[in-house]
N, C-alpha and C positions, 0 to 999 in steps of 0.2 A: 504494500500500500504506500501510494506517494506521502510525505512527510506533511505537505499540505492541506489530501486529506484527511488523514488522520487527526491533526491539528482542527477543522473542521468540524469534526465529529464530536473531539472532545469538548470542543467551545462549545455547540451546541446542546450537549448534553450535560454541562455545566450550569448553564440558562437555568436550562427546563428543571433540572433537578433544585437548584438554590433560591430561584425565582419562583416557575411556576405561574407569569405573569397570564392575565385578561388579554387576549388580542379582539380588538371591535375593527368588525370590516369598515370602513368608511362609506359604501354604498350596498343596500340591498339593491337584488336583481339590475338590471343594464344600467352601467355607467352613463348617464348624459352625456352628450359630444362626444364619447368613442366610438370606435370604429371594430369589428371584430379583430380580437386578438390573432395574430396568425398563427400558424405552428409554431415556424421558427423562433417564434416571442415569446422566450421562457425563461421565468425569472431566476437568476444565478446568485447565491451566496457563496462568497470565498473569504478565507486567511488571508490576508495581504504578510508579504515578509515580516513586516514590524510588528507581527499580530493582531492586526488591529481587523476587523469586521464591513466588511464591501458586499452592497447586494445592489444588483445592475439590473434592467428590464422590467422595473416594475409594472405590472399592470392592475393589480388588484390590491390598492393601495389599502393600510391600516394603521391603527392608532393603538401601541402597549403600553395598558396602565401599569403602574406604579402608584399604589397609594402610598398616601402619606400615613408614618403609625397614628390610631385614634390618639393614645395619649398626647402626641404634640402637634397634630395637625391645625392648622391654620384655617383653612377654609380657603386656602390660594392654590390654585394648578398654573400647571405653564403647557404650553404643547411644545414638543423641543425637536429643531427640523435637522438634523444632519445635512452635510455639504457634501461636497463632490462635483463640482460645476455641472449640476443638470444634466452628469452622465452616469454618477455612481452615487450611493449615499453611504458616507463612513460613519456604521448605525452603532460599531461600540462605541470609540472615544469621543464618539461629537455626540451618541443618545444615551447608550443604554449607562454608561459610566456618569455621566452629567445626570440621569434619573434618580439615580442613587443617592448623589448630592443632593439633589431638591428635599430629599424623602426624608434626609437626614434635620434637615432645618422646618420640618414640618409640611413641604410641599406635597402636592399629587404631580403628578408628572404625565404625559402622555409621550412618548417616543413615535414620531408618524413617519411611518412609511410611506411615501409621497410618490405620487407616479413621476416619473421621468419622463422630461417632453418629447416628444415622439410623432411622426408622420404617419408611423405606424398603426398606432391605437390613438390616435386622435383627428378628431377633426379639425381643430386648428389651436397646434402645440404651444402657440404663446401664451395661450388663457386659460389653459389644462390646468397648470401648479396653480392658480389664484382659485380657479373652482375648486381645487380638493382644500385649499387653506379655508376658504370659508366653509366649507362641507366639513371641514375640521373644529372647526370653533363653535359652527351649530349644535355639531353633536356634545359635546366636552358641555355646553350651557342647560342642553336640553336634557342631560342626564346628571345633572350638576348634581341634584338629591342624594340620586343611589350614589356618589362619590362623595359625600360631605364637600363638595364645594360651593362657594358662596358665588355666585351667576357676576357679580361688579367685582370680580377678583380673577381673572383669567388673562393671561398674556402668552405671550409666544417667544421662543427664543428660537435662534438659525444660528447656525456657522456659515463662513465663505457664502457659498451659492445656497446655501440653506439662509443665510441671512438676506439676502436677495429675494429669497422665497416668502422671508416672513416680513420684508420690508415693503414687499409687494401688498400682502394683507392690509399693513399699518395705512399703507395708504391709500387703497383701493377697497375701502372694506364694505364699502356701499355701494360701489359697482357690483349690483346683484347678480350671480350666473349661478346658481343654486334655487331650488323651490324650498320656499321658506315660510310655508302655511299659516305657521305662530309668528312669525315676523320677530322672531328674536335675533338681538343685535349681536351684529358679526364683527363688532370694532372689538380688538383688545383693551385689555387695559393697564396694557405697558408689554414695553420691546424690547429683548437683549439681545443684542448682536456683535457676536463673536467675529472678529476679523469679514465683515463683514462684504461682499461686491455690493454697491449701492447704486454706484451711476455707469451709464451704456454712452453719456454724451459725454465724459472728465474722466480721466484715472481708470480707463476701461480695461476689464478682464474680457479679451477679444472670443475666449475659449466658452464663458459661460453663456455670454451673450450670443454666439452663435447657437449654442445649443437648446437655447430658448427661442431665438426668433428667426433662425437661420444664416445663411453668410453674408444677405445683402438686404439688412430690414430697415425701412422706413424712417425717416425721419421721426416721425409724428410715432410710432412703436419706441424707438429709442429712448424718447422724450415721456413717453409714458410708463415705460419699467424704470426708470429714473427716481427714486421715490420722494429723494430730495426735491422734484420738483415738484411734487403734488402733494406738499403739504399746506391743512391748514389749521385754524386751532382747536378743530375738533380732535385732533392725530393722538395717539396718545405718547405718554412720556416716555424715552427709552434711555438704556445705558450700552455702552460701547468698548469694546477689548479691542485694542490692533496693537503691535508692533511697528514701531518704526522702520525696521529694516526688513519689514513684509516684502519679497520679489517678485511673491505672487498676486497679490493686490494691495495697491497701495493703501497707505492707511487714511489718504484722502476723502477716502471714499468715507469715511467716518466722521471723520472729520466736515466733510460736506452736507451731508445728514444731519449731525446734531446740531451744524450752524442752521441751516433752515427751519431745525426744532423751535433752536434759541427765537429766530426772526420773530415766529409766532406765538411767541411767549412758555416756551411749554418746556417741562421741566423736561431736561437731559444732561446726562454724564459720559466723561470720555477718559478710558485708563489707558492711555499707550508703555506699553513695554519700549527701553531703549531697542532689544534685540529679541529674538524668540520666533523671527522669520514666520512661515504662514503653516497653517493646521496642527499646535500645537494641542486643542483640546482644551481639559482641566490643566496641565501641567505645562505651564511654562521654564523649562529646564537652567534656565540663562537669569531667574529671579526668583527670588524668594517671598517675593510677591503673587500670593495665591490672589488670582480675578475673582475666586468664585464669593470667596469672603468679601471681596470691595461688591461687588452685585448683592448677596444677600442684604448687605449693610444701608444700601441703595433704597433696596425692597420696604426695608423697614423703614426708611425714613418717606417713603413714598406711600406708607401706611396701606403695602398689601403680605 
């Protein structure tokens, strides 16, 4: 047996035995705007070398809870999006390890499995990740009870293109592409993003952004996954991790974001690491400065 899958195997049978977590589909019966899945579209989980956890071809997106223990819980969830520029999702160290942390400070957590944009299985791949974001936060409010969470205490976190992902939400959250009977609100109510891709028109990750809109999209496309440019003071509050010497997206990109926060009065925070380059996760190796405590810290003072 090759060394990776073995590796594999044991990961996942590590999960299931220590965890045992809830997996909730994000859609009963036919996904809106997809397209039938082909054969060949089968969705792949691997070991990557560093051990870390990559699952690719998503079609049948989902959301793993994590509750928070009763004794300390909060009444606050987050939904936490993994990155991978819109082609993979690194679902240990950017979900299921950052779930753990939530859990521990009293969070719920949902780890989502997001589909990946696709010509494939979708009908038109730029708006795919924004429908399952808000199909995400519908469901996380509308089941708020059986979770003990409190419906005006849910936020979203992303990394890289997971942060893009949930930046998208933040600002786009009333561009309705979901059927929403109860009309329950799809705005968060607060955004942490993790080394974050923000803008398609400054500081542009050329890799993510193709992989969302294709090699040669639109002005007026550009301009609207931009999230910086679509805010306004309804948006809610976020906090920010980058690295200065990120090669793989600048940390402008964060930086451009929370100034547009700031524009509109609305509260946001920015921790740049001197060094710690791009997809570090929880542990930035280069400080001793743990992000997750300066975010918790955030949380509380933002009283959720």
């Amino acid at each position: 047996m090759k060394k990776s899958a073995l590796l594999l195997i044991l990961f996942c049978m590590g999960v299931t035995i220590s965890n045992a977590q809830e997996i909730i589909p994000l859609y009963t019966g036919e996904i809106p705007g997809s397209k039938p899945t082909p054969a060949e579209y089968v969705e792949k989980t691997e070991v990557r070398t560093n051990g870390t956890l990559s699952i690719t071809k998503v079609s049948a997106p989902t959301l793993t809870v994590y509750e928070a223990p009763k004794d300390i819980a909060t009444g606050t969830a987050v939904i936490i999006c993994p990155g991978g520029g819109y082609g993979a999702l690194a679902f240990s160290h950017e979900g299921i390890d950052v779930a753990k942390r939530f859990n521990a400070i009293g969070v719920t957590a949902f780890v989502f499995k997001y589909r990946l944009p696709s010509d494939q299985i979708m009908v038109d791949k730029a708006y795919g990740p924004l429908q399952d974001a808000e199909q995400a936060i519908y469901l996380v409010r509308k089941y708020a009870k059986k979770y003990g969470i409190k419906k005006n205490r849910v936020g979203i976190l992303g990394f890289s293109a997971g942060g893009h992902f949930a930046s998208t939400l933040i600002a786009h959250y009333s561009n309705l592409k979901i059927s929403n009977p109860e009309k329950i609100s799809l705005r968060p109510d607060f955004g942490a993003l993790i080394y974050p891709v923000i803008s398609f028109e400054e500081s542009v990750h050329t890799g993510t952004m193709k992989n969302l809109l294709g090699s040669a999209p639109a002005d007026s496309l550009k301009h609207y996954f931009s999230a910086n440019k679509n805010i306004n003071k309804r948006t809610p509050p976020a906090f920010f991790v980058h690295a200065k010497d990120d090669a793989t997206v600048p940390y402008a990109n964060s930086i451009l974001m929370s100034d547009a926060l700031k524009a509109e009065g609305i509260d946001t925070e920015v921790y740049l690491y001197e060094k710690g380059g791009h997809g570090f996760g929880l542990i930035n190796k280069t400080s001793d400065v743990d992000w997750f405590n300066l975010l918790a810290a955030w949380l509380k003072k933002e009283k959720f």
